[in-house]
C-alpha positions as CSV (number, residue, x, y, z in Angstrom):
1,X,-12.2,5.0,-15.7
2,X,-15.4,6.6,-17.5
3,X,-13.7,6.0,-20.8
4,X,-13.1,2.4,-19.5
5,X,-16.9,2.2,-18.5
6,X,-17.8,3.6,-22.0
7,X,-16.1,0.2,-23.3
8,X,-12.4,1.6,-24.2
9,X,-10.3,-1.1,-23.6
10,X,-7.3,0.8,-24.6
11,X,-8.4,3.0,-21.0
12,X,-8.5,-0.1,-18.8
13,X,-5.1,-0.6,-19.8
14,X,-3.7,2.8,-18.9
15,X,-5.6,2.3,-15.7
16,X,-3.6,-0.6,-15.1
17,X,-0.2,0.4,-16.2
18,X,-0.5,3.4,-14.0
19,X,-1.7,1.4,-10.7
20,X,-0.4,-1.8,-10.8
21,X,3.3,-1.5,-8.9
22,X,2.1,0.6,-5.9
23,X,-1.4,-1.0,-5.6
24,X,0.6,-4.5,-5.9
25,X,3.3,-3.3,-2.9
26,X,0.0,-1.7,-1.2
27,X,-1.3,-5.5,-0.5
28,X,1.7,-7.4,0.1
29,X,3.2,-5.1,2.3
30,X,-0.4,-6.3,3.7
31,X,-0.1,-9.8,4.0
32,X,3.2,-12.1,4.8
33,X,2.4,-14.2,1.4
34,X,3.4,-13.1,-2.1
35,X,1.7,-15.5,-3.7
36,X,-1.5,-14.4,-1.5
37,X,-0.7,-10.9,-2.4
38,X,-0.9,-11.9,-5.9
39,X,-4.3,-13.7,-5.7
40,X,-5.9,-10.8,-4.2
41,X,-4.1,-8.3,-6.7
42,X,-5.8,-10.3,-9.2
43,X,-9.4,-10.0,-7.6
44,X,-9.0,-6.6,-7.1
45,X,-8.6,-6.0,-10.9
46,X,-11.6,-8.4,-11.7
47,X,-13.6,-6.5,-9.1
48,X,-12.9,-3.4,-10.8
49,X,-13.9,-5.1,-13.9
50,X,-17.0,-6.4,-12.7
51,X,-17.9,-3.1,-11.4
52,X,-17.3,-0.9,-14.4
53,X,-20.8,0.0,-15.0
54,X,-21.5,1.0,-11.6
55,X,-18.6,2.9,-11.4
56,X,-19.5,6.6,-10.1
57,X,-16.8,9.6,-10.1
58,X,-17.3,10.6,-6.7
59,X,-13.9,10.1,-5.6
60,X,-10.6,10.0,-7.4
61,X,-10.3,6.8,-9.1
62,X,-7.1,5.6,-6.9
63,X,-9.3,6.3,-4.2
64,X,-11.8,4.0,-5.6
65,X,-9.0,1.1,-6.7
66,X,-7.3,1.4,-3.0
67,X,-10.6,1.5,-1.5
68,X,-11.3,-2.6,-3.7
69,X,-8.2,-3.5,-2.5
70,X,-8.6,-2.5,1.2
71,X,-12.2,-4.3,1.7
72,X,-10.7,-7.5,-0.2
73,X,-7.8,-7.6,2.4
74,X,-10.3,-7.2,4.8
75,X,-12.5,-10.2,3.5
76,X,-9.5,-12.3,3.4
77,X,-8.5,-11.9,6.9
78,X,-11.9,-12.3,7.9
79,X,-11.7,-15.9,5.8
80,X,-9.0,-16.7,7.5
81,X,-10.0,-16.4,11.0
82,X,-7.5,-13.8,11.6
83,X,-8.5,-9.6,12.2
84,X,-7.3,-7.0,10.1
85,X,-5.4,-5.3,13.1
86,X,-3.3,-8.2,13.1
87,X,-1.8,-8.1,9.9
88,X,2.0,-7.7,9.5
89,X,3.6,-6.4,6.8
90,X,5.9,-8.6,4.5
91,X,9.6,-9.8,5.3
92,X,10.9,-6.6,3.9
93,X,13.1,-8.5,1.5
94,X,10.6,-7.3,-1.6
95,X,11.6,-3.7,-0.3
96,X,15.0,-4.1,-0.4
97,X,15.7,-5.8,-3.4
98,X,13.4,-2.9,-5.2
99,X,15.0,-0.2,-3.5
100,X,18.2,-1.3,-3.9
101,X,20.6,1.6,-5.2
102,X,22.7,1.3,-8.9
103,X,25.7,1.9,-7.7
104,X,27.9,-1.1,-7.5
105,X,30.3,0.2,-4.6
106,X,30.0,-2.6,-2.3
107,X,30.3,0.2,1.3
108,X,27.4,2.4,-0.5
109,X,25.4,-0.8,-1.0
110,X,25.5,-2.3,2.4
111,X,25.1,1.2,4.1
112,X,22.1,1.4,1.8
113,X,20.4,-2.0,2.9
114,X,21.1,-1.0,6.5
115,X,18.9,2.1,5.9
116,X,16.4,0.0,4.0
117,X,16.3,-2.4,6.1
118,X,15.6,0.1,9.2
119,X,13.1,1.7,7.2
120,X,11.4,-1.8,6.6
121,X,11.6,-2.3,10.3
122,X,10.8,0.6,11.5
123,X,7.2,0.5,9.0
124,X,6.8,-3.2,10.4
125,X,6.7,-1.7,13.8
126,X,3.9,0.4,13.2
127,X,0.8,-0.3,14.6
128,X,-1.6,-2.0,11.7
129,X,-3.7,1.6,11.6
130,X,-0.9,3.6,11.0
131,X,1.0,1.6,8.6
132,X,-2.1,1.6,6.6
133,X,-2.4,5.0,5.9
134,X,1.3,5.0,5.4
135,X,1.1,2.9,3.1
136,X,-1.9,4.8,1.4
137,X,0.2,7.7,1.1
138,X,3.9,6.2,0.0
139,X,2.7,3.2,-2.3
140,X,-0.6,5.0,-3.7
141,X,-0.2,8.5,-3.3
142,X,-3.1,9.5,-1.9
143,X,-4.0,12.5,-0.1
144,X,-5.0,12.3,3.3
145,X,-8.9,13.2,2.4
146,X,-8.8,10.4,0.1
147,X,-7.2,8.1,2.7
148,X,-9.7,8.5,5.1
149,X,-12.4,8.1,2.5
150,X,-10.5,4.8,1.9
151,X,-10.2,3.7,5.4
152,X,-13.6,5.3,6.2
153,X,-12.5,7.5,8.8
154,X,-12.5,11.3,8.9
155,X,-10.0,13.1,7.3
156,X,-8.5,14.7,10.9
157,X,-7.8,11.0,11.9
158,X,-6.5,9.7,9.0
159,X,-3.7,13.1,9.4
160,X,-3.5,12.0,13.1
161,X,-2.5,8.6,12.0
162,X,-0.1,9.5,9.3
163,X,1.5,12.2,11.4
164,X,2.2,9.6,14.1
165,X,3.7,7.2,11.7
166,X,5.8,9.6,10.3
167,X,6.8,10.6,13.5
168,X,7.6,6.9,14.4
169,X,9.9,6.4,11.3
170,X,11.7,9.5,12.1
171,X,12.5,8.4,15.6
172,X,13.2,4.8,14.8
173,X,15.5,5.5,11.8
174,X,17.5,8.1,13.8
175,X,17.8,5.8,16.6
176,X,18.6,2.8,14.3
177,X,21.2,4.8,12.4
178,X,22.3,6.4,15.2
179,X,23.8,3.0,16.2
């Protein structure tokens, strides 16, 4: 990103190439919309354009990117008159079609989407502060100190929340499979 700032444009686009798939999967697994999720994805780069000379290393720079895509999500919902806890996370059919596996065995690719699609379910179910630093974590890769810079909380809540995710997939999936 300092490159970037310096004026490399050849920088910018290693930035981009690097973040765009899980920053992209980070906000629609946000909102029920692709084509919403694909407006904001687009602001969120333009805000990180805009804001290349103010740009300051004092977190990682996926920490910073997550952080523009968090607060525009938030503006969104706020534009729309709805809250931020009451986001949902998409259909699950982006998930699935992504995730689906190579093999061409028809058994291996339906028990596949029946895990998939617990797994999906089992993430929708989350509460909306959980899922988020889920998210954080699967589609960006961030650690948890970097999470909770994102989602401004402390560091001990953000592992709180993840950890009771976690354990919330576990227990779904078993239970899902299970039957």
């Amino acid at each position: 990103m300092m490159s970037y700032r310096r004026g490399d444009a050849a920088a910018f686009a290693e930035l981009y190439r690097r973040n765009k798939d899980g920053l992209f999967r980070f906000i629609l697994r946000q909102c029920q919309s692709r084509a919403i999720a694909e407006e904001l994805f687009q602001d969120v780069w333009m805000k990180l354009i805009r804001a290349r000379h103010r740009y300051r290393p004092s977190a990682g720079f996926r920490t910073y990117l997550f952080g523009i895509a968090r607060h525009r999500l938030i503006d969104h919902y706020r534009q729309a008159g709805r809250t931020v806890t009451s986001v949902a996370v998409n259909d699950g059919q982006h998930v699935v079609e992504q995730a689906a596996p190579v093999q061409q065995q028809p058994d291996h690719q339906a028990q596949m989407q029946e895990t998939l699609s617990a797994l999906v379910q089992a993430v929708e179910a989350l509460p909306p502060e959980q899922r988020e630093v889920f998210l954080l974590r699967e589609e960006a890769g961030l650690s948890v100190d970097d999470i909770a810079r994102v989602v401004e909380i402390n560091a001990e809540a953000a592992k709180s929340r993840l950890r009771y995710a976690l354990k919330k997939i576990r227990s779904a999936m078993v239970s899902k499979l299970e039957h």
